[in-house]
N, C-alpha and C positions, 0 to 999 in steps of 0.2 A: 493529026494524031502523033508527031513530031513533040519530041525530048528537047529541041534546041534549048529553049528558055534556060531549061534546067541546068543544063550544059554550060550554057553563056553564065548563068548562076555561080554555077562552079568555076568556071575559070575564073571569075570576080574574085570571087573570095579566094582563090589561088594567089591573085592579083595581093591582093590585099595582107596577105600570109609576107608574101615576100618583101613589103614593104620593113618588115621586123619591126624595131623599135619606133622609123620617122625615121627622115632625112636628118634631125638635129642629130639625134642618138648613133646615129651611123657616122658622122661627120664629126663627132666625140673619140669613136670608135678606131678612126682614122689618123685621127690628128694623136693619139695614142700609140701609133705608130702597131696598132695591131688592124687584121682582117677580118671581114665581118663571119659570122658562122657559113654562111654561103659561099662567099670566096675561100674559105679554106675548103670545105667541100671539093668545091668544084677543082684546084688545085691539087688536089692531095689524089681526088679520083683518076681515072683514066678519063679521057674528054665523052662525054654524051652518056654517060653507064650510072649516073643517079638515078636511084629510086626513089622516090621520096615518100612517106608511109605517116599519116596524120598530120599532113600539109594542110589543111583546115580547122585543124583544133584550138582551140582557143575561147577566147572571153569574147563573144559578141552584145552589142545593146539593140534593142528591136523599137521601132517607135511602136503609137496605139494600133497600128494594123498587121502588124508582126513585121515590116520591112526591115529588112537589117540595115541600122545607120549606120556601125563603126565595130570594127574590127581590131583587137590586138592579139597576135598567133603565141601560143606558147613560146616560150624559150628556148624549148631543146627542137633539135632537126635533127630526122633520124631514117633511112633508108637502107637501102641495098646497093651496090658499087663495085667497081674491078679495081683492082692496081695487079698494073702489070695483065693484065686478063685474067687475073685469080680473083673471083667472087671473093667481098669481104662486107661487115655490118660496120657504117661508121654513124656515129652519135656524136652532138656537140653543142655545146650549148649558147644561145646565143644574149650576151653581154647588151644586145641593146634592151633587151627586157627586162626592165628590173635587175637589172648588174645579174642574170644569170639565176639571180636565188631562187631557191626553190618552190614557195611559196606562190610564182607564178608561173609555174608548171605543171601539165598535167602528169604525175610520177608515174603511171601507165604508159607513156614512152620510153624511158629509158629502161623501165621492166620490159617492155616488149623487144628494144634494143637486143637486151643482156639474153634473154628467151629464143630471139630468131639464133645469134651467135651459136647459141647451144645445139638446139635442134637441127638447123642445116649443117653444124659441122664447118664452120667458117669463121676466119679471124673477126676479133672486134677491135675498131678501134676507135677510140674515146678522144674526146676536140673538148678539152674540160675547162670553159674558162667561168665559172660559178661560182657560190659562195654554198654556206651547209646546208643541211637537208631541212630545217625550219624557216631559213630566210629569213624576215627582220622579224623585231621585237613587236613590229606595227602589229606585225598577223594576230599579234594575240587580241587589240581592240578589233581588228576584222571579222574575227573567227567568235569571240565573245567566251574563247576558252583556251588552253591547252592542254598537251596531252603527253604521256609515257611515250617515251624516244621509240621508235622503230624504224628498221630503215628496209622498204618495201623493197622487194626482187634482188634484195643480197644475196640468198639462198643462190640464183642464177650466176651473181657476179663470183663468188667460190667454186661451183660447179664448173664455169668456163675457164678458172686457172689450170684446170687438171683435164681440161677438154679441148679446147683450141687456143692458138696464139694472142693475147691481150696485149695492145699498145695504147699507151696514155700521154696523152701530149700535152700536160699544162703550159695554157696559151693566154693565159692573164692571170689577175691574182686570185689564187681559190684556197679555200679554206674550210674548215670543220667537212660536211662529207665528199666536197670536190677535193678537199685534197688525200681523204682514203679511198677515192674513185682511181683517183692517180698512180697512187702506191700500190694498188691491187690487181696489181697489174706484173707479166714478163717483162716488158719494158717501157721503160719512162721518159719520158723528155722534158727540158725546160728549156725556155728561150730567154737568154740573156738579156736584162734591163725592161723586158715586158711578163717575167713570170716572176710571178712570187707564191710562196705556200707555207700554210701557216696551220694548225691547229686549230687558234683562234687570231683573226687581225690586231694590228698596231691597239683600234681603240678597245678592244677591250684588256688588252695583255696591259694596257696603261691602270687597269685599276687597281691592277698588282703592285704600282708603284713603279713600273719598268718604262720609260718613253721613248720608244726606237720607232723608224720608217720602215717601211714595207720592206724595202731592201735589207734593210739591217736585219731584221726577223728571219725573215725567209727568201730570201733570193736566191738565184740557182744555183751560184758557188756554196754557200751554206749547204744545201742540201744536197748536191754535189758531193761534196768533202766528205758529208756525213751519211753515205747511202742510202738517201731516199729515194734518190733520183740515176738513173743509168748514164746519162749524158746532158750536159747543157750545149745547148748551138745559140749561135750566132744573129738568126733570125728565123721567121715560120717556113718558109723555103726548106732550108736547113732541116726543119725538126720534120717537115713531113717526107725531106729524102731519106731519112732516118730512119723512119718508120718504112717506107718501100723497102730500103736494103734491111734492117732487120727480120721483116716478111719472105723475104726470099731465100731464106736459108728452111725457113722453119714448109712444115708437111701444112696444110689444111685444119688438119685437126690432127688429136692421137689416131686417128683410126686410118689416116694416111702415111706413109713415108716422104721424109724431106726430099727433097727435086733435085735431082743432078743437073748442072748447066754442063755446053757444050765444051769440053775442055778445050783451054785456049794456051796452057803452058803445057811444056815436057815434060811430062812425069820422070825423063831421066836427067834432068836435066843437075847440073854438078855445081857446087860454090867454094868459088878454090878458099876466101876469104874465111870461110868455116875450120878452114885448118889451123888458123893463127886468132879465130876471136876468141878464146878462151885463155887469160893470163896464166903462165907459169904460177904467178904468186899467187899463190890462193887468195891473199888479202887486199887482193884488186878486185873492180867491179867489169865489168863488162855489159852493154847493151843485151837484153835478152831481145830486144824489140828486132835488132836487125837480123836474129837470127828467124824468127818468125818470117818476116819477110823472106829472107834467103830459100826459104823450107817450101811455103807454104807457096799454093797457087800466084801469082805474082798479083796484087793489089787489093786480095779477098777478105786480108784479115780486117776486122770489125770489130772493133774491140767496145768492150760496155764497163761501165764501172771505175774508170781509167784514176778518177780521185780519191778513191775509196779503197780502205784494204792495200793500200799501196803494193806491199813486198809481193804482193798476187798479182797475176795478170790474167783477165779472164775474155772471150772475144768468141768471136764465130767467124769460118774461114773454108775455105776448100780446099780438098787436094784431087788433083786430076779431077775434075768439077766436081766431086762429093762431098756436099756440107759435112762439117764436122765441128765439134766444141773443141777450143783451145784453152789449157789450163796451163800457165809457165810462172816461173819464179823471177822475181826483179830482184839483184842482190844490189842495186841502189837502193833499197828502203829494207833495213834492218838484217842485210844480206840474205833478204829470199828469206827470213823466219817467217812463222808464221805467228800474227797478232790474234786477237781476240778480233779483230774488224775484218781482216782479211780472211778469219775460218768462216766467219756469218758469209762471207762474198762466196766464196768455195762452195758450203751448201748449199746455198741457193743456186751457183752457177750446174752444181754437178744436179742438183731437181731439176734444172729447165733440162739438160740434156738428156735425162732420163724420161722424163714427163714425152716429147718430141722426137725419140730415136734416134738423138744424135751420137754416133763414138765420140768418143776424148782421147784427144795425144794431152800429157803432160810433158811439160818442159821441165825436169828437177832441175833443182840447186837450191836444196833446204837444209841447213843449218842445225834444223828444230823449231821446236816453239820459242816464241819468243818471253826472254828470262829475263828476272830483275822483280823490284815491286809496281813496276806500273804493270808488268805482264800481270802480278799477284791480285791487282786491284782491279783488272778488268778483267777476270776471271776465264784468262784466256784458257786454261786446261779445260774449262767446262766447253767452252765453244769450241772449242780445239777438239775435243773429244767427240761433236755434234759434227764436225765436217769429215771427222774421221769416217763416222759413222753413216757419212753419208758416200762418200767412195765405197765403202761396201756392203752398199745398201744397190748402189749400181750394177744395174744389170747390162746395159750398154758394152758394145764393143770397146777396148781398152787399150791402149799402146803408151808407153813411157818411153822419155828418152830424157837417159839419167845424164846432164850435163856437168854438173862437178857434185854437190855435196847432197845427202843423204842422208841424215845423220836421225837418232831415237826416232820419236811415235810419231811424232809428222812425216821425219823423213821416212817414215814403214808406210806415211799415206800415198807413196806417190803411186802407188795402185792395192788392187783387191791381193793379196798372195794366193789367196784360195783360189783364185783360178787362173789361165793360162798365165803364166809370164811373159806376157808380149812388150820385150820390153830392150831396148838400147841403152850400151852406156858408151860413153866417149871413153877416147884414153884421160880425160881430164876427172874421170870420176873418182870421187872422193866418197868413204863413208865408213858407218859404224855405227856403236851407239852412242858415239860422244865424240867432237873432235880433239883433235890432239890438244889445241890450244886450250886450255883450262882443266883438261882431262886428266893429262898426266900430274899435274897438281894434284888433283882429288885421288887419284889411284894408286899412286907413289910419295903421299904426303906422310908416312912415317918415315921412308930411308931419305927424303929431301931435309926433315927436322935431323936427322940424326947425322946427316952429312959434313964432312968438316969446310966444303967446300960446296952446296946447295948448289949453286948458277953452272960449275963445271958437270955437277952429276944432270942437272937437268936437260942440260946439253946433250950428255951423250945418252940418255933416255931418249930423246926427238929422233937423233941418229938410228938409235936401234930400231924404234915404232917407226922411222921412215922407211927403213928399207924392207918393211912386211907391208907396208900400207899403199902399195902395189895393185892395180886394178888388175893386171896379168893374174896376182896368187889368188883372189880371189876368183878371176876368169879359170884357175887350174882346177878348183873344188867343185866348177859348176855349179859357183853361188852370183856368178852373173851370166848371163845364156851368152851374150854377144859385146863385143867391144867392136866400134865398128870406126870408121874412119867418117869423119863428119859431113865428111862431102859425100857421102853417100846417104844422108838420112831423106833426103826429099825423095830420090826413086824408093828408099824403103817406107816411107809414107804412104806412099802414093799406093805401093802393094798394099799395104794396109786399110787402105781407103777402098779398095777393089774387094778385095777381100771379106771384108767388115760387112758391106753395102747387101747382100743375101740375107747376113743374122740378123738384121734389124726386122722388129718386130713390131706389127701394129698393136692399138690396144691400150686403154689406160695401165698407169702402171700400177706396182701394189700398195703405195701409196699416192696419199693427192699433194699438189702442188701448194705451198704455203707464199706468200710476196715476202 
């Protein structure tokens, strides 16, 4: 009265699942210099913590007695998993079946995927190496029809932007719905010289008359550059440490708060080089990176977006071990203004912090928006006005530290005014609603025309607007709360971080999360 058979059955076709494509299709797989969907799995997991959940699904052929002769498993592998000991859902699809497409997959796992993520309350994360949601042109002689596009358990993959952590890691070439699998996602990854991502691939972008390689279309500096993608690495290694350290800043879900690690640096700790990184001349650049570093937990900062939006710098980092979003200005790339590419990076960066109950230190040194006709053309006040609106849209804990310029409606973003001013400025702070340089042109340009000597009067304008543009006189009105001395911003962070870590709030927020 014994089950074995059964049992032995099932292991077979266990057996038979993990075989994936055939030794040829793996040895393809390889020599491509990527890992098969199992090995990334089993890499990316903690050792032994797979679940694996419709590990026998797939196309089987039966002879005339109903014996099963042959087996080929779906494409996508999909279970339950730890990183780090944190329960997470990872899904991925595997390249030796049918290059991924969808067409030979059951779409009931990856909705179920997108469904567990939800319902448990646990990160997902996506192993996307596919092509779009119909698969080839064959399936239409297969199928004997086609049909009105829809794309099953989206409804889930939307609901999980705004519900728990999503990480996508394009791991080979994917396109039409692998690559809005990818994008719909908190964070993204692509692996150098093995990811590509395209809309649509080379051969049909060629009927447009356009003939480029995979590379040229969409490889991961392309999308890189052009923020589709959060980070490209080097190799799969690389992208699945990636996604660990990403993961570990962030809560479970919204219904969690982010994790404090064990503090492992000084909260008082002082950086005498903070007294001299800032140039006297305004029209010097200076690293903002090393000041992060200097500030910030010593090796936590994580930065995302690093190609994109340039004059922004946008990242995740601790102080005294409490995750926190970091938002700072680079005045190497249009001195800290802010573009039309950099506002989209902004709102999106200040939704993941809000979405996740992360505070935000901003780092100022904004100029303004950035001006000219290419600002005109890429309609940066619109998008500019959309990230504004998204700083005070933020409910999250808040702290600013004004490093030199300030300046109109960007510079009024570098926090909410309506609530607390929690907020630092160096002695090197600069601001207004315009700075001097062009300013005084525009504000004095009838006594400069009427002057019999223009270059001497402009001069002694600068002189007089210098000696009010004084961070003290403004410190006297109490229109700035604090000027502090630089080497003192990592213990005043660090208070902030202490501080902050109580008002954080479980709970989606009052709006959802958009990629």
């Amino acid at each position: 009265m014994s089950w074995e058979a059964e049992i032995a059955e099932l292991r077979r076709r266990e057996d038979l699942a993990r075989r994936m494509g055939g030794p040829d299709k793996i040895k393809r797989q390889h020599d491509g210099g990527k890992l098969t969907v199992r090995e990334r799995i089993e890499r990316l997991l903690d050792p032994g913590s797979f679940h694996e959940i419709g590990a026998i699904a797939g196309r089987a052929v039966y002879d005339a007695q109903g014996q099963l002769q042959d087996f080929s498993p779906t494409n996508f592998v999909f279970g339950r998993g730890k990183v780090e000991a944190r329960p997470v859902v990872v899904g991925g699809d595997d390249f030796t079946v049918r290059g991924g497409a969808a067409d030979a997959a059951i779409w009931q796992k990856q909705v179920m995927a997108e469904q567990m993520a939800h319902e448990l309350r646990i990160p997902m994360i996506r192993l996307v190496d596919g092509t779009g949601g119909g698969g080839s042109v064959k399936s239409l002689e297969m199928e004997g029809r086609t049909y009105v596009p829809l794309l099953p358990g989206w409804e889930h993959a939307v609901t999980n932007l705004s519900t728990v952590p999503v990480v996508a890691l394009a791991l080979g070439s994917v396109a039409g719905l692998g690559a809005a699998r990818t994008v719909t996602s908190h964070f993204s990854v692509m692996v150098e010289g093995i990811s590509q991502m395209f809309i649509a691939g080379p051969p049909v972008v060629a009927r447009t008359g356009v003939e480029m390689t995979k590379e040229e279309l969409g490889g991961s500096d392309i999308h890189a550059r052009a923020g589709a993608i959060d980070l490209a690495v080097a190799s799969e290694e690389e992208a699945f440490a990636a996604a660990k350290r990403f993961l570990s800043y962030l809560p479970q879900s919204v219904y969690d708060l982010p994790p404090r690690v064990a503090p492992q640096d000084d909260p008082q700790r002082r950086v005498e080089k903070l007294l001299s990184v800032i140039p006297r001349d305004r029209r010097r650049v200076y690293k903002t990176r090393e000041i992060l570093d200097a500030v910030l937990d010593e090796g936590s900062f994580f930065e995302m977006g690093r190609l994109y939006g340039r004059s922004v710098i946008t990242g995740l980092a601790r102080l005294d071990g409490w995750p926190v979003a970091i938002l700072a200005s680079d005045p190497y790339h249009y001195g800290g203004g802010w573009t039309a590419d950099a506002s989209h990076k902004i709102t999106r960066f200040v939704d993941l912090a809000e979405t996740f109950h992360l505070p935000v230190v901003h780092f100022v040194d904004i100029p303004g928006f950035l001006i000219g006709p290419e600002a005109e053309q890429s309609g940066t006040i619109r998008h500019g006005a959309r990230a504004l609106t998204a700083v005070y849209q933020a409910s999250v804990p808040w702290c600013s530290i004004i490093l030199r310029k300030a300046f109109g409606v960007a510079g009024a973003a570098h926090s909410n005014h309506t609530r607390l001013r929690y907020r630092y400025a160096w002695p090197s702070g600069d601001w207004g609603s315009l700075p001097l340089e062009g300013g005084i042109e525009a504000a004095y340009r009838a006594d400069l025309e009427k002057a019999a000597d223009p270059a001497a009067l402009l001069k002694d304008i600068e002189e007089r607007l210098n000696r009010v543009r004084s961070p003290f006189r403004t410190a006297e009105a109490f229109l700035v709360e604090e000027i502090i001395d630089p080497r003192d911003t990592r213990p005043l962070l660090c208070e902030f971080a202490n501080l902050a870590a109580p008002l954080r709030k479980t709970g989606p927020s009052s709006f959802g999360y958009r990629p």
